[in-house]
N, C-alpha and C positions, 0 to 999 in steps of 0.2 A: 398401571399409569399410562397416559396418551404418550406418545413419542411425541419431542420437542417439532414444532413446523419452524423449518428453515428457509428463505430465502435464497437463492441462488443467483445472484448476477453477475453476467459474461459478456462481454463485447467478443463482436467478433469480424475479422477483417481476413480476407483471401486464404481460410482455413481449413480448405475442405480436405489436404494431405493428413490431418493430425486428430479432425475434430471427434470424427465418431468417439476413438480410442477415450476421447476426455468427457463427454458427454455419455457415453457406457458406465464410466467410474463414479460420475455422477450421480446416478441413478441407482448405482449400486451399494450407495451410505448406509449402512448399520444402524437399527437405532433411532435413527431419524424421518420426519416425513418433509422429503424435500421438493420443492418448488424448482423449477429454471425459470428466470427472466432474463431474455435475451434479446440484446439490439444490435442487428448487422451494422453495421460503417461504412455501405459503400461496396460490397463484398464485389468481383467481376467473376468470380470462381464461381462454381459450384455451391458454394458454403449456404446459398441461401436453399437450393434444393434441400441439401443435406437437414437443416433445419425444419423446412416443411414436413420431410419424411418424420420426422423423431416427434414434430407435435401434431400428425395426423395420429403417431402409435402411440404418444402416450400423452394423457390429459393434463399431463404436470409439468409439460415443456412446452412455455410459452414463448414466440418471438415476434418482434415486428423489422422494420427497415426503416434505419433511421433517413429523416427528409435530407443531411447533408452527411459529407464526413466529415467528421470532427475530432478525429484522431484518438487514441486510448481512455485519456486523462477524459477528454469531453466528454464521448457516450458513456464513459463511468459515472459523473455526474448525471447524465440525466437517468440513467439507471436507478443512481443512490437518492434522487429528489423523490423518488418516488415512496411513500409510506406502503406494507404491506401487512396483512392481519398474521403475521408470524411472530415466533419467539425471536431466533436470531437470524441474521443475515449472515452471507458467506460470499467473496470476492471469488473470481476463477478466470483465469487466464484460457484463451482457447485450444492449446496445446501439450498440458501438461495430463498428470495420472495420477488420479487423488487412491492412496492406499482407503478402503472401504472404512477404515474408523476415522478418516480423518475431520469432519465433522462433529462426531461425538465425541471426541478425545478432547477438542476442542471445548466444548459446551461442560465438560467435567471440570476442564481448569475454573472455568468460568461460572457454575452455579450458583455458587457459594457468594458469589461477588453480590453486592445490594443491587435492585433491578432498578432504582432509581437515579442511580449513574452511571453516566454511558463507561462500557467495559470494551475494552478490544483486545483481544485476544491475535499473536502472529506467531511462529515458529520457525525454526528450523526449516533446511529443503535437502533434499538431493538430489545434487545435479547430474544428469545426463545426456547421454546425445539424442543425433538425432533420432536412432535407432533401439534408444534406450538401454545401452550399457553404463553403466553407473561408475564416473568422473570420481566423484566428490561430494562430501557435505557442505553445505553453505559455509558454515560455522562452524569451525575446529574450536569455541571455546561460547559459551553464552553469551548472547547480544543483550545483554541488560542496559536500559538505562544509567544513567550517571547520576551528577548532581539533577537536581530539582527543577532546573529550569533547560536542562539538558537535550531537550524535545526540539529548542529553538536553533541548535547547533547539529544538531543529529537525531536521524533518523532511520531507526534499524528494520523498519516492517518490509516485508516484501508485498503487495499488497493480495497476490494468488491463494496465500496463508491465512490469511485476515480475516476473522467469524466476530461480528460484532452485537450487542442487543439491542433494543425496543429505543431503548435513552440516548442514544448513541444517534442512533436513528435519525431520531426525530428532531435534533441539533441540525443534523446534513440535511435531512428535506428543506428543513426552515432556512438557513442560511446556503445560498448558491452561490462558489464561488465565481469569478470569471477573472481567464489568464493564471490559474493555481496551477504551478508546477507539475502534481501529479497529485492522483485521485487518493492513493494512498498515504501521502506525505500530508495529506487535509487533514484523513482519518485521524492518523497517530498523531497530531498537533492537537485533534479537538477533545481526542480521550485525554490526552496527556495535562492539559489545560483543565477539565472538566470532570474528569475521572479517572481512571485508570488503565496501565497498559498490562497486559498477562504474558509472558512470553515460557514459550516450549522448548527446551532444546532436543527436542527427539523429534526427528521429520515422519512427515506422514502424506508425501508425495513426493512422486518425478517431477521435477522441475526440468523442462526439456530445454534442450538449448543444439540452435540450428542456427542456419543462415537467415532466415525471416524473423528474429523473434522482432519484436519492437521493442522490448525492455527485454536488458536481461545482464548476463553475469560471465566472470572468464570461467573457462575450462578447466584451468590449468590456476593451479594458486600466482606462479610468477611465471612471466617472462617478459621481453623487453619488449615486446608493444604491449603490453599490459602499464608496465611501469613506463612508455612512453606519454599512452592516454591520461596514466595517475597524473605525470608531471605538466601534463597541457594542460588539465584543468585548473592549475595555479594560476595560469595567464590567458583563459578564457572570459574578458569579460562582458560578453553577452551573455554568460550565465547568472551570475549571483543570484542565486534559487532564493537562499539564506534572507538574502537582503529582501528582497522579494515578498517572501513565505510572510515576513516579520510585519513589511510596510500591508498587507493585505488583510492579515489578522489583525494588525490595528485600526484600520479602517472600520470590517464587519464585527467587530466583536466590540467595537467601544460600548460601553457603559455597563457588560456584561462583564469584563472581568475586574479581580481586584486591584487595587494601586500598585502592590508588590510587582503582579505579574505587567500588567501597565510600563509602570518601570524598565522591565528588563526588556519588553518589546519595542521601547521607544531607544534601549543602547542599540538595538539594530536600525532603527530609523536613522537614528542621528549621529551614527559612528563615522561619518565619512569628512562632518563640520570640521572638526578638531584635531590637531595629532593626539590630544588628551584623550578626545571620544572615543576614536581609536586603538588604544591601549587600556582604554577601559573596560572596552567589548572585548578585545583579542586574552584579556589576562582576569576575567569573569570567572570566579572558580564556582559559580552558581550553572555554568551553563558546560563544565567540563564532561565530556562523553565519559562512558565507562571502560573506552577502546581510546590505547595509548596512543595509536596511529591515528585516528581519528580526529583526537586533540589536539594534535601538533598539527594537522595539516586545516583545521580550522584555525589556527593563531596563524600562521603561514598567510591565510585567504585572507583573514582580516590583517593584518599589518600593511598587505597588496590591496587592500581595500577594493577586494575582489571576493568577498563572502557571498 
C-alpha cells in the first residue's frame, strides 16, 4: 500500500533557536510521505537561512516569505487557503518535537472516518521547557466535547496537534475568514458544524514552552498569576472571542447551515439585546462544555456580557 501524503504547514517567526530540532522531527514521520509548506512572517533572525538550507537538502521542504506580517492566525490562513494533492493535512508550530508516529497515529484514528466529511483529528501534548525536560501533560483528564452545540462555547484543539482531511480542506480554502480569533478555533468550529471532531488522549509530541512562544500554555497546573490571568479574563472586554467567533460564522456560513444550528449562533448574536437573551445563552444546556470549569466560567462571561 502507498503511504498516506500528508501536508505540513508551519508559520514561522524569529525561530532560528528551536527550528532545526522541529523541522528534523518532521521529516522524520513513520508511515507517512510528508510534505513542508512553509511561510516566514517577517522572520529578522536567521530562520529564513535556516529554511533555505533544509529546501536546498531536501525536495519536500517547501517555503516562501510572506509580503507582510500578519501574525500567527493570519499566515495560517493563507497557508490553509491553499488546496494541495495530499491525503491529510497537519498544523505545526515552529518550536515544538513531534514524537516520529505522531502523524500516523493520527491518520489511524481517523481512517475509518467517511472521507466525504471534513474530519479533524487533535490530541493530547506534553509540556516542556525550554530545554525539554518534561513539565506536564496538557490534559490530566480527556478533552471531549460536550453537548452538541458545545464547539460555540469551547474549544479544546490545540492547533500544533491538528491533522485534518481533503473535506475539511476544501471548506477552509473556500471560505477566508478575516479578523477569526485564531486559525485553529475556525478548524474545530468548521469540523464541528460540518463533521466531526476525533480526539487522542495519549500525546505524541513536546509541546515547548519558553519566553518567545506566541501561543501557548502554563507550566505549572496553579499558581497565582496563572489564576490572576484566569480571573482578568472575566473583565477583559476587548476580547469576547465567543461573541465574535459566533457573529463571523453567521455571516460566512449563512445559508449553508441548518435552522437548529442557525438558531443557536444567532443566541450569541443576540445575547446582549435582552436580560432574557442573556440567560438564555449563559444557561443553554445544548452548548455545555464537557469541562466543569469551563462551564461555569462561560455562564460567568456571558451573565458579564463579556463571552
Amino acid at each position: 500500500m502507498d503511504k498516506y501524503k500528508v501536508a505540513v504547514l508551519m508559520s514561522t517567526y524569529n525561530g532560528e533557536k528551536y527550528i532545526r530540532k522541529q523541522l528534523d522531527s518532521i521529516l522524520a514521520q513513520k508511515g507517512v510521505e510528508v510534505s513542508l509548506y512553509i511561510r516566514d512572517d517577517g522572520s529578522k533572525d536567521n530562520t529564513p537561512a535556516i529554511l533555505e538550507e533544509y529546501s536546498q537538502k531536501y525536495s519536500n521542504v517547501n517555503w516562501y516569505k510572506g509580503d507582510k506580517n500578519l501574525g500567527a492566525c493570519g499566515s495560517f490562513f493563507e497557508l490553509m487557503a491553499q488546496k494541495r494533492d495530499v491525503d491529510y493535512y497537519s498544523l505545526s508550530d515552529q518550536d515544538d518535537v513531534w514524537d516520529d508516529d505522531k502523524i500516523i497515529s493520527a491518520i489511524e484514528f481517523m481512517k475509518n472516518a467517511p472521507d466525504d466529511k471534513p474530519v479533524l483529528y487533535y490530541s493530547n501534548l506534553r509540556i516542556v521547557d525550554q530545554n525539554e525536560v518534561f513539565l506536564r501533560n496538557s490534559h490530566s483528564s480527556p478533552m471531549l466535547p460536550g453537548a452538541r452545540y458545545s464547539y460555540l462555547s469551547d474549544v479544546f484543539v490545540t492547533g500544533c496537534t491538528a491533522v485534518y482531511n481533503q473535506s475539511l480542506a476544501s471548506i477552509i480554502a473556500e471560505i477566508k475568514p478575516k479578523d477569526f480569533s485564531m486559525h485553529d478555533t475556525w478548524i474545530y468550529m468548521v469540523a464541528s458544524m460540518f463533521g466531526t471532531t476525533l480526539y487522542d488522549f495519549k500525546p505524541h509530541m513536546n509541546y515547548r514552552q519558553h519566553g518567545n512562544n506566541v501561543i501557548g500554555t502554563r507550566k505549572k497546573k496553579i499558581s497565582f498569576e496563572s489564576l490572576r490571568r484566569e480571573f482578568g479574563k472575566y473583565f477583559n472586554w476587548k476580547d469576547q472571542s465567543r461573541y465574535k467567533c459566533a457573529r463571523l460564522i453567521r455571516k460566512q456560513f449563512d445559508g449553508k447551515l441548518d435552522k437548529k444550528t442557525l438558531g443557536k449562533i444567532d443566541e450569541f448574536v443576540n445575547y446582549k439585546k435582552s436580560i432574557g437573551a442573556t440567560l438564555k445563552l449563559a444557561f443553554d444546556k445544548d452548548l455545555d462544555s464537557s469541562n466543569f470549569y469551563r462551564k461555569l466560567r462561560f455562564r460567568i462571561t456571558v451573565l458579564l456580557r463579556n463571552a
